[in-house]
N, C-alpha and C positions, 0 to 999 in steps of 0.2 A: 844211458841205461839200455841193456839189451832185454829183448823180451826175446822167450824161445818158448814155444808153441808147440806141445806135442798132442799125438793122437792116440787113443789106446789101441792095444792088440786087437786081436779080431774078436769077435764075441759069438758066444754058443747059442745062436737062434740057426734055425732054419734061413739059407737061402732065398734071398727074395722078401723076409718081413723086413719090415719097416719097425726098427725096435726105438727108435727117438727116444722119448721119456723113459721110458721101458727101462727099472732098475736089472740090467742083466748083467751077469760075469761076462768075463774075456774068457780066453784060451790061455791057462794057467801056463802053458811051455811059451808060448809067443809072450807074455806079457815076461817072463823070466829072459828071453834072449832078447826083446826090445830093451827091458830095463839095463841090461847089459851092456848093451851098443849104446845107450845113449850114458851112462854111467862116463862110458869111456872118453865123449865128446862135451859134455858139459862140464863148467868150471865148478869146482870144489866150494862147499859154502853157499849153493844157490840156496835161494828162497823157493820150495815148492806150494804151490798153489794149485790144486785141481779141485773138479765139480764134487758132489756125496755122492755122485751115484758108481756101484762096486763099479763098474770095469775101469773108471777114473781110480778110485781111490787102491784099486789093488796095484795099477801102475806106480802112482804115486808110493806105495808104502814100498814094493820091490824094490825102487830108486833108492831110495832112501835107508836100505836094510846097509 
């Protein structure tokens, strides 16, 4: 079994916070050309699995459209 490990786009806080827990969005264009690039490298059929918090699940659902 392969496990593949992604990170989300960048997220809309201010420079320098510390957003951890923090339910925050990504960068709607970065999470659209990540999901893109990685669309292209991942095998058809995977099982996706990310956290609830948005800038996870927005990735997640872009992948997946």
């Amino acid at each position: 079994m392969k496990l593949w490990l992604v990170r989300h786009a960048r997220v809309l806080v201010e420079p320098g916070v510390c957003y951890g827990a923090m339910n925050v969005a990504a960068d709607q264009a970065a999470t659209i050309d990540a999901a893109t690039v990685l669309a292209a490298q991942l095998p058809l059929g995977l099982s996706v699995v990310c956290s609830p918090l948005q800038r996870c699940t927005q990735l997640a659902g872009t992948l997946l459209e």
